[in-house]
N, C-alpha and C positions, 0 to 999 in steps of 0.2 A: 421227536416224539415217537414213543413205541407203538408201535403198531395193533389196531385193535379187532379182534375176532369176535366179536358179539356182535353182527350189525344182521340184519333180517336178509333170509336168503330171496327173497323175491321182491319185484321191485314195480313200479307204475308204468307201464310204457309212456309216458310223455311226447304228445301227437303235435302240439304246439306250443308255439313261444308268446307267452303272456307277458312276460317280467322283465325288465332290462338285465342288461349284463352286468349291473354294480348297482349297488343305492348305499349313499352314505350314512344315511340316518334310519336304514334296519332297523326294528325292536321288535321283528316278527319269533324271535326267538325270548320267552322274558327271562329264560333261568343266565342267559348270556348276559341280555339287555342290563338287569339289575346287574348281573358279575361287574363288567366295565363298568358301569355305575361308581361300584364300591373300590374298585383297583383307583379308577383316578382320584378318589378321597386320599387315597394313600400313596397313591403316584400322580400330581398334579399335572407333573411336568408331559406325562404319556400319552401317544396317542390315542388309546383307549374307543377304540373307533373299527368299527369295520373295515378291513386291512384292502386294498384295489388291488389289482394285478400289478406288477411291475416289468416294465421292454418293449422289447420294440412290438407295437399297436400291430405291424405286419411279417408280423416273425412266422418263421419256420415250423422252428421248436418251443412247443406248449410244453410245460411245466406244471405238474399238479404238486402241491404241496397237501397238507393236512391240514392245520390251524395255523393262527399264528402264536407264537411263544411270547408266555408273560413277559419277558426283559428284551425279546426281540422284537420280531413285528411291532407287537401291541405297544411298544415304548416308541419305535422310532416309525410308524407307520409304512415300511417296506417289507417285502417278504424277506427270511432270511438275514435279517442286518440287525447284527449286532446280538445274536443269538451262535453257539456252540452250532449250531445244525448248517450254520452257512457258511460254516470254515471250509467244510471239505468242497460243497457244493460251489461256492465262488470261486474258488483254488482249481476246482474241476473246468468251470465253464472259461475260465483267463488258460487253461493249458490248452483245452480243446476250440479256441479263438472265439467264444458264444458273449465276453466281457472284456475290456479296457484295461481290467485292473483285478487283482487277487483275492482282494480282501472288501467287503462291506462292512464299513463302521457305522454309517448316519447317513440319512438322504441329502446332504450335502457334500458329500465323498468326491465324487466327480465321477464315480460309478457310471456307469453305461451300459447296457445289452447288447450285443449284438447278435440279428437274426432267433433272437431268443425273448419268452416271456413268461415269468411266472406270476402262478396265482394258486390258488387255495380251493381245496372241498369247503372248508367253511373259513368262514370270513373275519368271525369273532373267536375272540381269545375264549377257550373253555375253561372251568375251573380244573383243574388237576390234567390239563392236556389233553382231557378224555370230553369230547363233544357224545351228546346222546344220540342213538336212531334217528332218533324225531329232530332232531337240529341238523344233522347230514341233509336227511332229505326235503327238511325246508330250505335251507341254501344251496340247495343241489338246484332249485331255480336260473340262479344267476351262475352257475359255470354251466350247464344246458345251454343256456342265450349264449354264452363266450364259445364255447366248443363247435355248437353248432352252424357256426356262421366259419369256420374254417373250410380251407379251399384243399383237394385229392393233395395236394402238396405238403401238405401239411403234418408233425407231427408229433403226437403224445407221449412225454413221459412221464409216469406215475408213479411218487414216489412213497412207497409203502401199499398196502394193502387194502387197507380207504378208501387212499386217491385214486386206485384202482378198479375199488367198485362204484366211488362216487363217478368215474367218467363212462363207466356202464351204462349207471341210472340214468346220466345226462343224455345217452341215445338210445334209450329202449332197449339192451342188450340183455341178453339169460346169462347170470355167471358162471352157469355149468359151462357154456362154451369157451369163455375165454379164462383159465385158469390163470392167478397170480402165479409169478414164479421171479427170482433174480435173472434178470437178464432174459426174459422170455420178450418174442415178438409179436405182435397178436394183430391181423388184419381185421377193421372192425367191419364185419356185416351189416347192412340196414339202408331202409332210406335216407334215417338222418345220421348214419358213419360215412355212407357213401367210399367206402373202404381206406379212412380214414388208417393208417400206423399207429398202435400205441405200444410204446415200451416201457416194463417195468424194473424198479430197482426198489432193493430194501432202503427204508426213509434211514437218509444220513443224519439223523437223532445221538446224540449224546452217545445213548446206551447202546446203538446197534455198533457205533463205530468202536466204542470203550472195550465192549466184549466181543468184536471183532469179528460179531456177525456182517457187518458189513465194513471191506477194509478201504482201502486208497485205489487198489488195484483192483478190485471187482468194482468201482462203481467207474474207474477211468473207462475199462472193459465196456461199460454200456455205453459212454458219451463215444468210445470209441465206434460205436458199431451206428451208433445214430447222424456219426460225424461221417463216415465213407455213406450211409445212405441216400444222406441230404448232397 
């Protein structure tokens, strides 16, 4: 998914955790809520469902994604599987030892995490890949609850511009301070980062790896610097 520059530059500090870290049956969003709706008319077979994190529950290495993709996530209910976006990214985490195996087809793969978990800014599949403001920062709830129960060991990567400012919002952070950048390191200040590591990469989308904004070699570059860290 390409990455999106319209999101509002200031944000709620969020003082407490009200919301679990996942709900299955979400429809706090209705322009989403109704989309699934209509996609499983036309895709029965799909998950069409509020997409959960996926790895190991006491991993390392946090994963922020963006959405999930019409034919990926949202068909096979994992992050990454079975979409274009998790070629390079599965292929990435089996060189740098994070997966079992190279490739994600189906949540019956025999797939596995290691020390690793991804999850999503937003949880439901958007129309045209483009979730709105107002849909970030209502599921910006439940990665809040995920992030913030993370221990100083712990650490972020965000992948795109989004899932960048969505793991901001999830700790109260000003994004003047922490600037997105590829392969930038960012120690997060606050009560509730507790100087949490996140690190960013351009979202491994289709189109960023097609037009070679982001290649094999600059994203290995970040798992590499994440992998001597941990």
């Amino acid at each position: 998914m390409a990455n999106l520059a319209w999101l509002p530059m200031a944000w709620i500090i969020m003082t407490t955790l009200t919301k679990p870290v996942f709900d299955a049956n979400c429809r706090q969003c209705p322009r989403l809520a109704n989309f699934l709706d209509e996609v499983k008319v036309s895709h029965p077979t799909y998950f069409c469902k509020p997409v959960p994190a996926f790895g190991d529950a006491d991993a390392q290495l946090i994963i922020v994604g963006l959405a999930p993709g019409m034919h990926g996530a949202n068909q096979t209910g994992r992050p990454f599987t079975g979409d274009y976006a998790g070629i390079l990214l599965y292929e990435t985490l089996y060189q740098y030892g994070f997966a079992n195996k190279p490739q994600s087809a189906s949540v019956d793969d025999g797939l596995t995490l290691i020390n690793c978990r991804i999850t999503n800014a937003v949880k439901c599949l958007p129309p045209d890949n483009k979730p709105l403001p107002a849909e970030i920062t209502t599921c910006n709830q439940f990665l809040a609850a995920e992030l913030q129960n993370l221990n100083t060991n712990n650490i972020i990567l965000a992948l795109g511009n989004v899932a960048h400012l969505a793991v901001l919002k999830a700790f109260g952070l000003k994004i003047k301070d922490y600037k997105f950048g590829h392969a930038a390191r960012h120690t997060l200040n606050g009560p509730l980062a507790k100087g949490l590591i996140l690190y960013d990469s351009y979202h491994c989308s289709r189109y960023n790896t097609q037009t070679r904004r982001l290649t094999a070699a600059m994203f290995h570059e970040v798992f590499a610097m994440i992998k001597a860290e941990l």
